[in-house]
C-alpha positions in Angstrom: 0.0 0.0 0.0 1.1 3.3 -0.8 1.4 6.2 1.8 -1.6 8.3 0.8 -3.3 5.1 0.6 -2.7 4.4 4.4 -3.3 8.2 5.1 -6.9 8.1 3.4 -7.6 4.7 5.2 -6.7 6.3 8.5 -8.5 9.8 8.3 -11.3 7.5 6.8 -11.8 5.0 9.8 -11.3 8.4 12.3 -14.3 10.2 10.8 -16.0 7.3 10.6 -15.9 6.2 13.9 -17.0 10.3 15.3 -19.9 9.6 13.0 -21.1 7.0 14.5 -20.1 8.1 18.0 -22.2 11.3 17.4 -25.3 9.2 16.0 -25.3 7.3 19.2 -25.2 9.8 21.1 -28.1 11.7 19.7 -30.4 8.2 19.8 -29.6 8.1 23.5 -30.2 11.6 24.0 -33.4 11.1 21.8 -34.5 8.3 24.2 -33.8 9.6 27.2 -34.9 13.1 26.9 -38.3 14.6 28.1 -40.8 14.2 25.6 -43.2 17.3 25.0 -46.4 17.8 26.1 -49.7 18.3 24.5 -51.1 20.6 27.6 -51.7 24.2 27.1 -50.1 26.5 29.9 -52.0 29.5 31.4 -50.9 32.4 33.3 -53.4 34.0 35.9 -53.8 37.6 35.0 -55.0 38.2 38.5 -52.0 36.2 40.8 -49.4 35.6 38.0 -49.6 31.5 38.9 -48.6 29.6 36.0 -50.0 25.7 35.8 -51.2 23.8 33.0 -54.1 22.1 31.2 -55.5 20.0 29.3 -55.3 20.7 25.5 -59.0 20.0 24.6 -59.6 23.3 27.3 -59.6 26.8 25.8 -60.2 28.8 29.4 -58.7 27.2 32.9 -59.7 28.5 36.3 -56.4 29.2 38.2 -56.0 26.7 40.9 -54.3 29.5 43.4 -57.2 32.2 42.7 -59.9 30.9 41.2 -59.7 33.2 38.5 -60.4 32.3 34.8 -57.4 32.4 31.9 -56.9 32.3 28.7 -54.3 30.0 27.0 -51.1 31.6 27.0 -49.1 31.9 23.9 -45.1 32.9 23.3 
């Protein structure tokens, strides 16, 4: 084998092997991660609480007040 063949081989294997370190890593992150929610959140406009709902409910009654919210969006 030639010497550029050797050096190709060798840079080849290296990047391969980060690939596939860096895929693993991202399906474990993936797996392990918290997965998102469906809930709507609400903020009280009266005591500033924020909880959340489910996502079939448009208006919430704050569980610290009592007070009725609207969903809150970002």
């Amino acid at each position: 084998m030639t010497v550029a063949g050797l050096l190709f081989c060798y840079v080849f294997s290296v990047l391969a092997g980060l690939s596939a370190l860096a895929i693993y890593s991202e399906l474990r992150r993936r797996s392990f991660g918290p997965t998102p929610t469906e809930d709507h959140i609400f903020r009280c406009e009266k005591c500033g609480y924020v909880y959340t709902d489910d996502p079939d409910v448009d208006r919430s009654r704050c569980p610290q007040c009592g007070a009725t919210n609207g969903v809150f969006t970002f």
